[in-house]
Backbone atoms as SQL, in Angstrom:
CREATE TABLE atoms (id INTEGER PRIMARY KEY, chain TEXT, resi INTEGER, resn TEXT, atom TEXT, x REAL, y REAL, z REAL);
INSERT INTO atoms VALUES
  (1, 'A', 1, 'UNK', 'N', 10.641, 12.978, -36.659),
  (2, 'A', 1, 'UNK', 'CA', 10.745, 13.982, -35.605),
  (3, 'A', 1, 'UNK', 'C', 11.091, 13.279, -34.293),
  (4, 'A', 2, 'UNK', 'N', 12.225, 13.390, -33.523),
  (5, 'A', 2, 'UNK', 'CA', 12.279, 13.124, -32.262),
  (6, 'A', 2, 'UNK', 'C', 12.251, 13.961, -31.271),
  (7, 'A', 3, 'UNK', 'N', 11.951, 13.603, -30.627),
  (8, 'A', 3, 'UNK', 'CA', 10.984, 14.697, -29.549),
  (9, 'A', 3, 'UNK', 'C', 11.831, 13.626, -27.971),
  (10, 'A', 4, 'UNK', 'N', 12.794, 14.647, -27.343),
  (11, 'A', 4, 'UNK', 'CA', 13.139, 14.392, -26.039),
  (12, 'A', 4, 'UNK', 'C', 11.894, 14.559, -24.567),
  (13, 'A', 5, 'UNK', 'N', 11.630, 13.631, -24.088),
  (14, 'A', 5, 'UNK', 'CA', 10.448, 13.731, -23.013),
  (15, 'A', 5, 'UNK', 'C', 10.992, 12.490, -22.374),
  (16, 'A', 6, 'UNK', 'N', 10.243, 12.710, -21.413),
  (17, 'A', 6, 'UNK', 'CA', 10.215, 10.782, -20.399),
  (18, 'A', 6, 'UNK', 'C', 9.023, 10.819, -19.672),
  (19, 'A', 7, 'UNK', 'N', 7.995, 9.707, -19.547),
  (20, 'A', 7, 'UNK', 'CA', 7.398, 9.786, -18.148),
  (21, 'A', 7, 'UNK', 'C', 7.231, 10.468, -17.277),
  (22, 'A', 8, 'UNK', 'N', 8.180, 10.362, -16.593),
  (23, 'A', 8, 'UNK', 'CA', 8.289, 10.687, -14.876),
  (24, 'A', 8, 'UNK', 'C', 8.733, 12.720, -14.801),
  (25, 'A', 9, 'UNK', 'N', 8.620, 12.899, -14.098),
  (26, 'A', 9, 'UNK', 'CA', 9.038, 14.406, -14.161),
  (27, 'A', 9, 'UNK', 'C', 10.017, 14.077, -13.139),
  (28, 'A', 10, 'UNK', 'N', 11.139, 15.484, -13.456),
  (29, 'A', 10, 'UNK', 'CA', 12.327, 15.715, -12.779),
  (30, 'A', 10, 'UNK', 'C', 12.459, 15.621, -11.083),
  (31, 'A', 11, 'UNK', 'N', 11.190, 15.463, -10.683),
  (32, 'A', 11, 'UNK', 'CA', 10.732, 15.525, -9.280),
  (33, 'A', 11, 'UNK', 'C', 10.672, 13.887, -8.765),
  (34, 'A', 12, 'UNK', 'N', 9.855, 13.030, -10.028),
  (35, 'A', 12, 'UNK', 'CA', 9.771, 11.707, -9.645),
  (36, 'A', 12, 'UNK', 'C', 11.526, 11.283, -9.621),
  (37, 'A', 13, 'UNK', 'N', 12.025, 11.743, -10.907),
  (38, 'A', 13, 'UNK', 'CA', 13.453, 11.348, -10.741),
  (39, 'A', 13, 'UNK', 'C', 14.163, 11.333, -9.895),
  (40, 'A', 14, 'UNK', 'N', 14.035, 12.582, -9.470),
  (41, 'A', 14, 'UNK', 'CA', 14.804, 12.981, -8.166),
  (42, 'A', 14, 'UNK', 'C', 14.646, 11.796, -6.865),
  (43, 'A', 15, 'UNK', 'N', 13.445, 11.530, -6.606),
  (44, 'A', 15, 'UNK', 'CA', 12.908, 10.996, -5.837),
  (45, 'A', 15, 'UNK', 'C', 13.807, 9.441, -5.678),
  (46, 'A', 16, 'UNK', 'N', 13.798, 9.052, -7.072),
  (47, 'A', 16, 'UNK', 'CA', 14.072, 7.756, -7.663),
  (48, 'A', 16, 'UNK', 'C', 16.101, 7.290, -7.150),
  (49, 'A', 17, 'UNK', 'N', 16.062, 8.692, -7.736),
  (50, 'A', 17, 'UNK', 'CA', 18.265, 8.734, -7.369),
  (51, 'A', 17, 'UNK', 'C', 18.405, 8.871, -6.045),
  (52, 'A', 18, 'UNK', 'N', 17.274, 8.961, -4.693),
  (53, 'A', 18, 'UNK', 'CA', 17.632, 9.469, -3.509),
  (54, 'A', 18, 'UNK', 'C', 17.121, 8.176, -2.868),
  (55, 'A', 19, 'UNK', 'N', 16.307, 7.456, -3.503),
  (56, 'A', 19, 'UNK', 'CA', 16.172, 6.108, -2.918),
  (57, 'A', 19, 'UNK', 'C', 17.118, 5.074, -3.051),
  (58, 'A', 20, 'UNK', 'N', 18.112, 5.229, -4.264),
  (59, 'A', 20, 'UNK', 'CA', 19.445, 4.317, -4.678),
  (60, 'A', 20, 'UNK', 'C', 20.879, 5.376, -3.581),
  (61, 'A', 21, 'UNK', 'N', 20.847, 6.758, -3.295),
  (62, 'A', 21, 'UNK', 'CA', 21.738, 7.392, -2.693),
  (63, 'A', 21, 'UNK', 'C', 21.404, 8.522, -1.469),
  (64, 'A', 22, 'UNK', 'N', 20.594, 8.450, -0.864),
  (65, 'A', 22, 'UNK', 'CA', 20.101, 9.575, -0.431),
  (66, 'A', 22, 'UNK', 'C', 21.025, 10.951, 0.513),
  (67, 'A', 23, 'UNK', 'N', 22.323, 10.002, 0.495),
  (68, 'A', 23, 'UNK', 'CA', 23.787, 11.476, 0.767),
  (69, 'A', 23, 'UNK', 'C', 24.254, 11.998, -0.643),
  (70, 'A', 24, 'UNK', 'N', 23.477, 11.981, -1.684),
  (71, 'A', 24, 'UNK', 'CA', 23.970, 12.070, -2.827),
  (72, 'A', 24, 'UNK', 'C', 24.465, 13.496, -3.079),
  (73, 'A', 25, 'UNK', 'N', 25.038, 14.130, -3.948),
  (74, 'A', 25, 'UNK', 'CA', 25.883, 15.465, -3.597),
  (75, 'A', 25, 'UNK', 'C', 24.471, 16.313, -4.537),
  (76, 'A', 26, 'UNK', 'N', 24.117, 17.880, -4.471),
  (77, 'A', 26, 'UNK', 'CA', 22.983, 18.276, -5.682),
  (78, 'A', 26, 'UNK', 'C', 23.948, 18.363, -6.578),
  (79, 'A', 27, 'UNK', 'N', 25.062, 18.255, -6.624),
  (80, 'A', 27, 'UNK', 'CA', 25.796, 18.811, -8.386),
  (81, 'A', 27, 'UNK', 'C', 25.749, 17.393, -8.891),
  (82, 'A', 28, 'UNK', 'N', 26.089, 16.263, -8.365),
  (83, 'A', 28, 'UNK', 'CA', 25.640, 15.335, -8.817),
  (84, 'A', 28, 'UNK', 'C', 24.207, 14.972, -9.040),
  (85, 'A', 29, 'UNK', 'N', 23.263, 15.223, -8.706),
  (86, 'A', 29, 'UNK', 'CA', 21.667, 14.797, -9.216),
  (87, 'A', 29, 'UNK', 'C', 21.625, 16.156, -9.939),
  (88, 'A', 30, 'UNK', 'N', 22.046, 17.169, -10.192),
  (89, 'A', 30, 'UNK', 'CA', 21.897, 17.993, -10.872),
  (90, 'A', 30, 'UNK', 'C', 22.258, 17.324, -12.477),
  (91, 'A', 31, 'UNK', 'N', 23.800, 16.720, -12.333),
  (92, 'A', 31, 'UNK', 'CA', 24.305, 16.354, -13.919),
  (93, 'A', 31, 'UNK', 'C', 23.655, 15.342, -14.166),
  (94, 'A', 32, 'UNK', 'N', 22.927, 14.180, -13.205),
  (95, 'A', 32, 'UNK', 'CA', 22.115, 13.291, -13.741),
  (96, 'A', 32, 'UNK', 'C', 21.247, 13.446, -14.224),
  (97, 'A', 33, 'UNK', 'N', 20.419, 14.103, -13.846),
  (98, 'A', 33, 'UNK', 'CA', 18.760, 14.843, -14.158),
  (99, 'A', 33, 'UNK', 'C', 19.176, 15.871, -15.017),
  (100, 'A', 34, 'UNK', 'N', 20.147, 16.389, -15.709),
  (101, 'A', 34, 'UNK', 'CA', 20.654, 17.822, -16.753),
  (102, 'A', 34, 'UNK', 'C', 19.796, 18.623, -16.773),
  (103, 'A', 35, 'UNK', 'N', 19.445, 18.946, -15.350),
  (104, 'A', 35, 'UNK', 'CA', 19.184, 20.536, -14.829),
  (105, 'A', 35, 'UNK', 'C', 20.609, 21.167, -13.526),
  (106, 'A', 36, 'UNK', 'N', 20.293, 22.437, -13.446),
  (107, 'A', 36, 'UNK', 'CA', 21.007, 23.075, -12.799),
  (108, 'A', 36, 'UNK', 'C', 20.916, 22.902, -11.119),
  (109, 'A', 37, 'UNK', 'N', 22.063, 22.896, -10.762),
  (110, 'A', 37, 'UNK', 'CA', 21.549, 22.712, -8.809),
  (111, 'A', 37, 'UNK', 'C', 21.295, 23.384, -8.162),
  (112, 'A', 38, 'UNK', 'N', 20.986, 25.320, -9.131),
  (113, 'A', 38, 'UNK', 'CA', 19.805, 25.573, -8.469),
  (114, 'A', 38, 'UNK', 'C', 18.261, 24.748, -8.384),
  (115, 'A', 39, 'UNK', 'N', 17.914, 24.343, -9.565),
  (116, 'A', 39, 'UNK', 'CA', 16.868, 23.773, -9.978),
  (117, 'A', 39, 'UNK', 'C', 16.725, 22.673, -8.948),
  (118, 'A', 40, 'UNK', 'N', 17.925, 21.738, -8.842),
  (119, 'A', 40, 'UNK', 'CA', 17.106, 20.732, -8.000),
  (120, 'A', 40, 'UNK', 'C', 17.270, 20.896, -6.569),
  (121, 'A', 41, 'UNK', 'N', 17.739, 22.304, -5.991),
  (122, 'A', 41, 'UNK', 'CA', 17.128, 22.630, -5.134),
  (123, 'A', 41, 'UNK', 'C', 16.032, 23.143, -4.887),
  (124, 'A', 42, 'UNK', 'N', 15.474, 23.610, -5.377),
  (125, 'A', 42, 'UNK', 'CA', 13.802, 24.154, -5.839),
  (126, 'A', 42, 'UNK', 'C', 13.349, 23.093, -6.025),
  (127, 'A', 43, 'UNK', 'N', 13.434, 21.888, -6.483),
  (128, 'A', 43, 'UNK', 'CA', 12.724, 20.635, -6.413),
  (129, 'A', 43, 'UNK', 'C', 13.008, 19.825, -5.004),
  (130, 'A', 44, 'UNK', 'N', 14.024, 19.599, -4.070),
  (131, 'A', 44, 'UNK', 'CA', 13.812, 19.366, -3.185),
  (132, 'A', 44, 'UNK', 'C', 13.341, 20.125, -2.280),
  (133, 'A', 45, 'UNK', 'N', 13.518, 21.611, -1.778),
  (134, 'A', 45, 'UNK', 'CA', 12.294, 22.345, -1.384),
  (135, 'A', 45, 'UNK', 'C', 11.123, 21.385, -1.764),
  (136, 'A', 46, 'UNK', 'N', 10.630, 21.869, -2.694),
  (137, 'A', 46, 'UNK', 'CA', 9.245, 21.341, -3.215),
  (138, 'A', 46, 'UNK', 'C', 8.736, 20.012, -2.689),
  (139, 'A', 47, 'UNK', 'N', 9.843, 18.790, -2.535),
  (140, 'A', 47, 'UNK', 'CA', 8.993, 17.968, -2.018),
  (141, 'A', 47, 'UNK', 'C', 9.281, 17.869, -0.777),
  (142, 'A', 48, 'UNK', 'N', 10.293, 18.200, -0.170),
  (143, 'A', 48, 'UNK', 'CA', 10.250, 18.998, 1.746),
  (144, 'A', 48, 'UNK', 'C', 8.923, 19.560, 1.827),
  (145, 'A', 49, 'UNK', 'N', 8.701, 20.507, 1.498),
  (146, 'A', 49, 'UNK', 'CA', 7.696, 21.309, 1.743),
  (147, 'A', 49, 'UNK', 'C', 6.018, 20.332, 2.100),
  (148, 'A', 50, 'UNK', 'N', 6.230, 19.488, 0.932),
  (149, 'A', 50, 'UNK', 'CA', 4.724, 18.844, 0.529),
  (150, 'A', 50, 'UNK', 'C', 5.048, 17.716, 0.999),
  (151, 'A', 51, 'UNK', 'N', 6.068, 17.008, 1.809),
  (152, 'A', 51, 'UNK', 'CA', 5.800, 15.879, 2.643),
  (153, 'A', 51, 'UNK', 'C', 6.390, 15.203, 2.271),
  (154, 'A', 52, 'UNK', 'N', 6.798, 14.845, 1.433),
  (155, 'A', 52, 'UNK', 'CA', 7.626, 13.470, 0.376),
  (156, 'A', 52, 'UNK', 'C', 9.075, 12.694, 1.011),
  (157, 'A', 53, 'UNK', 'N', 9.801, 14.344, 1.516),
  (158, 'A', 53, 'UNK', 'CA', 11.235, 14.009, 2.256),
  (159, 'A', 53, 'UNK', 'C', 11.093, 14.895, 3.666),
  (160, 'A', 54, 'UNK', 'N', 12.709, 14.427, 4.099),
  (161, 'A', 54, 'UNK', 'CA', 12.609, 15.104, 5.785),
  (162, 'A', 54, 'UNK', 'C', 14.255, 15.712, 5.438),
  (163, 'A', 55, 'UNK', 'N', 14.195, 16.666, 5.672),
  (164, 'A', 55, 'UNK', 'CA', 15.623, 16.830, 5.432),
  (165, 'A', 55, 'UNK', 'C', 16.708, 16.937, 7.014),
  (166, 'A', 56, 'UNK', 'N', 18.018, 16.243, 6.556),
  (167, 'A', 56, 'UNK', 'CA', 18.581, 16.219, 8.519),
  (168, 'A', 56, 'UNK', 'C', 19.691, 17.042, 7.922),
  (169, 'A', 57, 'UNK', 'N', 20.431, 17.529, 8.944),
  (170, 'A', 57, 'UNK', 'CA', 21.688, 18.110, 8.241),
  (171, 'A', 57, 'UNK', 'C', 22.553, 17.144, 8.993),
  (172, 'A', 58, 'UNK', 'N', 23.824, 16.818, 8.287),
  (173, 'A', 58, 'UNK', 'CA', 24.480, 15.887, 8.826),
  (174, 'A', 58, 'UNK', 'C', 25.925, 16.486, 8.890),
  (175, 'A', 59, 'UNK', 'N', 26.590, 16.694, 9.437),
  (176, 'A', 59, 'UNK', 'CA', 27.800, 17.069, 8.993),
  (177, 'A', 59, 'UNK', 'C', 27.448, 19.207, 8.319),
  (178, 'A', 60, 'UNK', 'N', 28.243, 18.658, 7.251),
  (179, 'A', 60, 'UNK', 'CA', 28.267, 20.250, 6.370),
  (180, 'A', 60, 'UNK', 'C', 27.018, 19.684, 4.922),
  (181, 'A', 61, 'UNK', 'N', 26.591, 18.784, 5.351),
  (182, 'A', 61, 'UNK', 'CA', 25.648, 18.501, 4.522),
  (183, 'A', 61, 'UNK', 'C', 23.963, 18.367, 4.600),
  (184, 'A', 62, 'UNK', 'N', 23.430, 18.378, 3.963),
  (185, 'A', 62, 'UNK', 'CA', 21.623, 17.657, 4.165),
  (186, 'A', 62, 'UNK', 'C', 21.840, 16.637, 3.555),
  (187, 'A', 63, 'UNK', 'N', 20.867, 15.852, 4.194),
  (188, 'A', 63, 'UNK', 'CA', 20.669, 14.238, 4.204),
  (189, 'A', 63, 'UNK', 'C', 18.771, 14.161, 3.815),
  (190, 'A', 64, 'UNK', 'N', 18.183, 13.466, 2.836),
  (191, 'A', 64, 'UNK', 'CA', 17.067, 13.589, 2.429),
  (192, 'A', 64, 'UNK', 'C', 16.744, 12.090, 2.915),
  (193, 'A', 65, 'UNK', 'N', 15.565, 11.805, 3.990),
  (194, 'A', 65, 'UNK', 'CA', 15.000, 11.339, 3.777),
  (195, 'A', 65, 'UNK', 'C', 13.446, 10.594, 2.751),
  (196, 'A', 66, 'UNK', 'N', 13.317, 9.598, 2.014),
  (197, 'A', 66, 'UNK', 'CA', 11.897, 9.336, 1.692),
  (198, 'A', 66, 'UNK', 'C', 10.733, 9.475, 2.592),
  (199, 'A', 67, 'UNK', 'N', 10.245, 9.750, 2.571),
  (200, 'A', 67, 'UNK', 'CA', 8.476, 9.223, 3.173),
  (201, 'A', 67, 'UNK', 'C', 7.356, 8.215, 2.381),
  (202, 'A', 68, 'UNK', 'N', 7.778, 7.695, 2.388),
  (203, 'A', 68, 'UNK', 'CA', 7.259, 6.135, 1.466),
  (204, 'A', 68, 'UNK', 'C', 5.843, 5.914, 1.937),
  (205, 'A', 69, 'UNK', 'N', 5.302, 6.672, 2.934),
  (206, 'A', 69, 'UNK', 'CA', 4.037, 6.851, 3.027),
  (207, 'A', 69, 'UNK', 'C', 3.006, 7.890, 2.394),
  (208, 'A', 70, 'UNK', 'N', 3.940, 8.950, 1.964),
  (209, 'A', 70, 'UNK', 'CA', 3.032, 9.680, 1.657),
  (210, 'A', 70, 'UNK', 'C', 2.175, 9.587, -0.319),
  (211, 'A', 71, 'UNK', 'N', 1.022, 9.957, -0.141),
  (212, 'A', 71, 'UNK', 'CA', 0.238, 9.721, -1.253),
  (213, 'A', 71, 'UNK', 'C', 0.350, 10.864, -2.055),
  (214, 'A', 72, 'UNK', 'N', 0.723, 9.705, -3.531),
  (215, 'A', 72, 'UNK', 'CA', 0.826, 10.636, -4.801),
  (216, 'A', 72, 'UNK', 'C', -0.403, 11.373, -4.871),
  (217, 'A', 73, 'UNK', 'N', -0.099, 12.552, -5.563),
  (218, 'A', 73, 'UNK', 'CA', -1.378, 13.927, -5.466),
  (219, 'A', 73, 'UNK', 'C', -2.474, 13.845, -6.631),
  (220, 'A', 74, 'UNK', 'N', -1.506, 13.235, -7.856),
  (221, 'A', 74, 'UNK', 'CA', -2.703, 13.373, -9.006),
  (222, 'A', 74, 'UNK', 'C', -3.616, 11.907, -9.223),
  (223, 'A', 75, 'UNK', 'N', -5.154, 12.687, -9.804),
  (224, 'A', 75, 'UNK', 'CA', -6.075, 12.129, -9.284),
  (225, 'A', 75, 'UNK', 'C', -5.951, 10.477, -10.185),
  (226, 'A', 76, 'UNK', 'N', -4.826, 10.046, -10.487),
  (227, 'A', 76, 'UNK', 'CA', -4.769, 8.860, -11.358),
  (228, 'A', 76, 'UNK', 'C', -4.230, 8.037, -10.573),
  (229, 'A', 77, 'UNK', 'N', -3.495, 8.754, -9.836),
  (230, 'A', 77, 'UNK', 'CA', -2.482, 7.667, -8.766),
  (231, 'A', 77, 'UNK', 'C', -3.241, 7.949, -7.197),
  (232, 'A', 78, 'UNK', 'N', -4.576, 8.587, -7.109),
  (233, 'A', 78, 'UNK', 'CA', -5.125, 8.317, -5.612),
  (234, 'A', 78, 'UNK', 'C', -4.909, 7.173, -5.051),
  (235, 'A', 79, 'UNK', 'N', -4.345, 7.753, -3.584),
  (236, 'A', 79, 'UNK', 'CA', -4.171, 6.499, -2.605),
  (237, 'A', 79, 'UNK', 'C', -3.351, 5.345, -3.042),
  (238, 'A', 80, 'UNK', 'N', -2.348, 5.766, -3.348),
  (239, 'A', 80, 'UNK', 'CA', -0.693, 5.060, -4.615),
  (240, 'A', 80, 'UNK', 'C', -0.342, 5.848, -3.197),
  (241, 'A', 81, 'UNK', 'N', 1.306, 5.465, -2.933),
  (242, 'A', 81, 'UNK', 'CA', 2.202, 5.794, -2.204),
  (243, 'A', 81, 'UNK', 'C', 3.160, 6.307, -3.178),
  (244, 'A', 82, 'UNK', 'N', 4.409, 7.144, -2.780),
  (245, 'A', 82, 'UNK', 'CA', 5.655, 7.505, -3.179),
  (246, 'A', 82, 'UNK', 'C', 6.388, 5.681, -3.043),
  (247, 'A', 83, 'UNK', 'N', 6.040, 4.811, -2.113),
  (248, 'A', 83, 'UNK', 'CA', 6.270, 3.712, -1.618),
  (249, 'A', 83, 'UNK', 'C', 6.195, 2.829, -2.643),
  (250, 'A', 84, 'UNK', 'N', 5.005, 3.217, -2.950),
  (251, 'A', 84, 'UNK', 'CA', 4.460, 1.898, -4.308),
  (252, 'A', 84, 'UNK', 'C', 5.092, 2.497, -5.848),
  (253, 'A', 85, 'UNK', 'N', 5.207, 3.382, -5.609),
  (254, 'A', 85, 'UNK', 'CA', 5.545, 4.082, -7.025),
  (255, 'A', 85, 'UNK', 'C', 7.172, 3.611, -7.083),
  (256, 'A', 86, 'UNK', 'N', 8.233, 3.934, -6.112),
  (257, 'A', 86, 'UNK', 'CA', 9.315, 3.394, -6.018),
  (258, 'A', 86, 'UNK', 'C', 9.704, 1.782, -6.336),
  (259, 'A', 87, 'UNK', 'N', 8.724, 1.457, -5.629),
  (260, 'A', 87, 'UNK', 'CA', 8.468, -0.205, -5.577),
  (261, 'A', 87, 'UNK', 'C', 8.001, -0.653, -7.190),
  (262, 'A', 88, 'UNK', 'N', 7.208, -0.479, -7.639),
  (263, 'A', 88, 'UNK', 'CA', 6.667, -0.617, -9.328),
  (264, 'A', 88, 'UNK', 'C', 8.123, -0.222, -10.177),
  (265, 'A', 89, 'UNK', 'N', 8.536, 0.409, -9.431),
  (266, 'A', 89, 'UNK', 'CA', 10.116, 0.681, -10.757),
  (267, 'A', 89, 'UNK', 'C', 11.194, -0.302, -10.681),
  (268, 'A', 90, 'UNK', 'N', 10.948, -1.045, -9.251),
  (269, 'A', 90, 'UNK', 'CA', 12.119, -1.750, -8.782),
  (270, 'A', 90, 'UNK', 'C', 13.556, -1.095, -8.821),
  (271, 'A', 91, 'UNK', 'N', 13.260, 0.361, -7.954),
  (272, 'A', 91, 'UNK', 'CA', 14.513, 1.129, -7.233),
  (273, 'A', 91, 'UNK', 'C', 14.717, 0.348, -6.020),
  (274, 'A', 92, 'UNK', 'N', 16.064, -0.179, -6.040),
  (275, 'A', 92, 'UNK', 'CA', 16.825, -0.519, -4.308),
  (276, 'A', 92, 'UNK', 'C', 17.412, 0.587, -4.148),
  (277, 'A', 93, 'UNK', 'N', 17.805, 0.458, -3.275),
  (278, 'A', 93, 'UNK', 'CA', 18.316, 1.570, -1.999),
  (279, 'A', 93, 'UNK', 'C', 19.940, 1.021, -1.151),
  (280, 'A', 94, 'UNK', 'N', 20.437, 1.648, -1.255),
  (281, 'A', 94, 'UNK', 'CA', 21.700, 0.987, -0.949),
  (282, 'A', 94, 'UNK', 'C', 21.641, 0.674, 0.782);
């Protein structure tokens, strides 16, 4: 039986492709992550909302900042950063 899953949820991912691109286009992190770009707009909402990114508009575009300070929520990773979690994967950032 193979069974498609990973780790990280579509949110950590997200997180992960915006620290290697963060002008990245959503139809592109959409086909990377193979959800829809409605979807990963509802996921960047989501971590706008809860602190994670800052969004700028730049041009005709948004520009996502990290917040590498802020602390992962579940109670396994208390007082872990988005920072350290990036860092443990060894994501660069262009």
């Amino acid at each position: 039986m193979s069974e498609r899953w990973t780790f990280l949820t579509h949110h950590a991912h997200l997180m992960l492709m915006l620290q290697r691109d963060q002008s990245a286009k959503i139809e592109d992190l959409a086909q990377v992550l193979g959800v829809t770009p409605r979807y990963v707009v509802s996921i960047l909402n989501d971590l706008t909302e809860g602190g994670y990114l800052t969004k700028e508009r730049v041009g005709r575009r948004n520009h996502y900042s990290i917040n590498r300070e802020a602390e992962l929520r579940h109670e396994t990773s208390l007082h872990k950063s988005v920072g350290d979690l990036i860092d443990s994967l060894g994501v660069v950032g262009r």
